[in-house]
N, C-alpha and C positions, 0 to 999 in steps of 0.2 A: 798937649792940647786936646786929640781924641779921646783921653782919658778924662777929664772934664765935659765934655761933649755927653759923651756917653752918661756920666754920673746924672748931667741935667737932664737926658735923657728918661734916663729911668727912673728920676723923680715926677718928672709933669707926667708920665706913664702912669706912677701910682697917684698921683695927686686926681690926675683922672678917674680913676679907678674907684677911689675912696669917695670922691664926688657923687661920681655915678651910683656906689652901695649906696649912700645915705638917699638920693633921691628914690632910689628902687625901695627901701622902709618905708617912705612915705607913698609911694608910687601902690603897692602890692598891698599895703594897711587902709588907704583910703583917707590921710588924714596931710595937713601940714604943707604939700604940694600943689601947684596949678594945675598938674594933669595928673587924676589916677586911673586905675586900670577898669572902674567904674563909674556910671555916666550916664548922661540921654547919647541912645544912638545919633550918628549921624550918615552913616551908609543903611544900603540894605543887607537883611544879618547876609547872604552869599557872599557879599564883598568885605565884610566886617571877619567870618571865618575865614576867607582867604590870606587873608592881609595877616590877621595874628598869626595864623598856619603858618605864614609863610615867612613870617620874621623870628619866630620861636625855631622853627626848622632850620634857618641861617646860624642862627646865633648855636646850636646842638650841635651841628658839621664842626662851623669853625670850632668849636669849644671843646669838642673832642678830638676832630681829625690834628689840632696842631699839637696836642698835647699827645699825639703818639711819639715813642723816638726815630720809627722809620721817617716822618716827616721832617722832625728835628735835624736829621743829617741830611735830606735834602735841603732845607731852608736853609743849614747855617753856610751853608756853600755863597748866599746869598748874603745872609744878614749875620753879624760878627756874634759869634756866641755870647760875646759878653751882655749883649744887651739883645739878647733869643727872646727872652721871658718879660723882659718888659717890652715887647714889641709884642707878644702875646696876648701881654696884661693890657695894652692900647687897644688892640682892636675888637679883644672882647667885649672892653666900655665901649666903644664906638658904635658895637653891633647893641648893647644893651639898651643905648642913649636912644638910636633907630626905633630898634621896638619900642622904647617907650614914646616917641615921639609920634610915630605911623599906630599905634595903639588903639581899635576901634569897639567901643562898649558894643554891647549886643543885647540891656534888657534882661529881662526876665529873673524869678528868683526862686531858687533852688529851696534854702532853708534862710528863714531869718528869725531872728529873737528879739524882743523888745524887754526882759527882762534885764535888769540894772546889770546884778550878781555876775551871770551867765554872759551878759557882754564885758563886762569886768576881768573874766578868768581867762575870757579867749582874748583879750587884750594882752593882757600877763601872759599867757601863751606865744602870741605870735610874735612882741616882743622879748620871748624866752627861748622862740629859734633860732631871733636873729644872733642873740647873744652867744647862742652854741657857737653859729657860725663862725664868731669871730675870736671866741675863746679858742677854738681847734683849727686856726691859722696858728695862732700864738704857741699854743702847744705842740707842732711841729715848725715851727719858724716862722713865723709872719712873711717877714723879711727876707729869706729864700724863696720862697713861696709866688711873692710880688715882683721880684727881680731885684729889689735893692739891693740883697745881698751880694750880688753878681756885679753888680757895676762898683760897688763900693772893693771890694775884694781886688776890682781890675785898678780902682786909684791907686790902691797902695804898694801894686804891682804881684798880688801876690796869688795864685793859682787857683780857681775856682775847685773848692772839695765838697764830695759828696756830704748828707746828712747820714748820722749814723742813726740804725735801727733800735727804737726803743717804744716803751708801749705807753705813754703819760696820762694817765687822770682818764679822759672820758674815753681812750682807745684801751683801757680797759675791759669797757663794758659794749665798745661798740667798733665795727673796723672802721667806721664812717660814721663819725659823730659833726663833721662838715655838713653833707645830704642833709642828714638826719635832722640838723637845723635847720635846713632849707623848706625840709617835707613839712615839720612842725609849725611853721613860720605862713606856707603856701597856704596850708589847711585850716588854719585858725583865723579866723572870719564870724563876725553874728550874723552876716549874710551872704550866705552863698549865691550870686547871679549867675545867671550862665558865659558870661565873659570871666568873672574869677574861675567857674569851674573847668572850663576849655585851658585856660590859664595852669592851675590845680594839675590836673590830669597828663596836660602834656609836660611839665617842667617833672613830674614824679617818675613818668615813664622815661622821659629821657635817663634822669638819674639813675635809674635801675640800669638801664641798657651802658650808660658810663662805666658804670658799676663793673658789668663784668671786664669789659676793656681796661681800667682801670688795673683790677685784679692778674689780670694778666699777663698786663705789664709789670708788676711787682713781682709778680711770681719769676717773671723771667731775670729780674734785676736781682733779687734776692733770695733767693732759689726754696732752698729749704726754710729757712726762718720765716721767710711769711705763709709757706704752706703748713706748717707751726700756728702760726698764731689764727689763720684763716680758720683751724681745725677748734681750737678754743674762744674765738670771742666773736658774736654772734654780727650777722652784716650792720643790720640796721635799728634793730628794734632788741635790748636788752634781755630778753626772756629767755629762759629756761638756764640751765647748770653752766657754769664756767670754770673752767682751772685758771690757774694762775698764771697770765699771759705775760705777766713784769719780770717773769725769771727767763723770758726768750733773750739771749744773750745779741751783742752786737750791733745792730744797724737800728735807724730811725723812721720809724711810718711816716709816708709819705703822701697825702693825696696828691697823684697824678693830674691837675688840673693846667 
């Protein structure tokens, strides 16, 4: 019976999850949704940077500190490992759903375009990060990733195993082609407000600051092979020489989220 429990578990967990992405396209794009992240004020801006500060700042703790492993093995003393990561994948919608609900415009505009073309391409744009996103779940597992695979694994009774190290498609050209959609997606706007850009700013900085934690932990999980692949294929942005990162033998890249 706890083996069913669990499976429905880490279903409404992703069904959440997947809710909450599709509202955040519409939410961060400005279109399709009853609240986006642009607006007539309705605090004053002190209490309006407060308030995003402070829900962007909640959602960055949780979203990093749980996805370390020292935390992992204190939590799962708590919560049964099987269902660690969609109990993960829960509260980060929960924290995501918060910020968007507590969400306060602030006005003002940074850069805006009225040309057709130019708001056309940054369309294509910001829904071509989000596609990264989701393409580079798939490419190391969706499905591990969200937790289904974990609970699905625990129905059939059979041992949760690691992902092996491999380098697929856009981990090629980039160690983080996840972010990488995230930045592309933040940035791509015909109007920059200063609520998108406080938005913009801190969600990138976070990612960087993930970034090394992230790194780190990899490095410590897979020692030499990702200090390999670290050395040939460039963080975040494509540029300059690459060798051939698909002959690193072994295990499977993993974003640590």
């Amino acid at each position: 019976m706890k083996k069913y429990l669990f499976l429905l578990y880490g279903v409404v967990a992703y069904l959440l999850f997947f809710g909450t992405i599709l509202y955040a396209i519409g939410f961060v794009g400005n279109f399709f949704v009853p609240k986006t992240i642009d607006g007539a004020p309705q605090v004053p801006l002190w209490q309006a940077i407060l308030t995003n500060t402070a829900f962007l700042l909640l959602f960055a703790v949780q979203h990093s500190v749980m996805a370390r492993p020292a935390f992992k093995r204190w939590w799962t003393k708590f919560v049964p490992e099987q269902i660690e990561r969609s109990t993960y994948v829960l509260l980060s919608s929960l924290l995501m759903i918060g910020l968007m609900v507590m969400w306060q415009p602030m006005g003002g505009v940074i850069w805006s375009t009225d040309n057709t073309l130019v708001t056309s391409i940054l369309c294509v744009t910001y829904l071509t990060g989000w596609a990264m996103v989701f393409l580079s779940t798939f490419l190391i597992n969706h499905f591990d990733l969200f937790g289904l695979r974990q609970v699905w694994l625990n129905l059939q009774g059979k041992p949760y195993t690691h992902l092996k190290f491999t380098v697929p498609f856009l981990y090629k050209y980039v160690r983080h082609p996840l972010y990488l959609g995230f930045v592309i997606a933040f940035w791509s706007t015909p109007v920059m407000t200063v609520t998108h850009l406080l938005f913009a700013l801190a969600t990138t900085g976070y990612i960087l600051v993930a970034i090394q934690f992230e790194e780190r932990d990899l490095i410590t999980h897979f020692g030499q092979y990702y200090r390999e692949y670290r050395e040939r294929v460039p963080m975040l942005f494509p540029f300059g020489s690459r060798r051939q990162s698909d002959k690193i033998p072994g295990y499977q890249v993993s974003e640590q989220k």
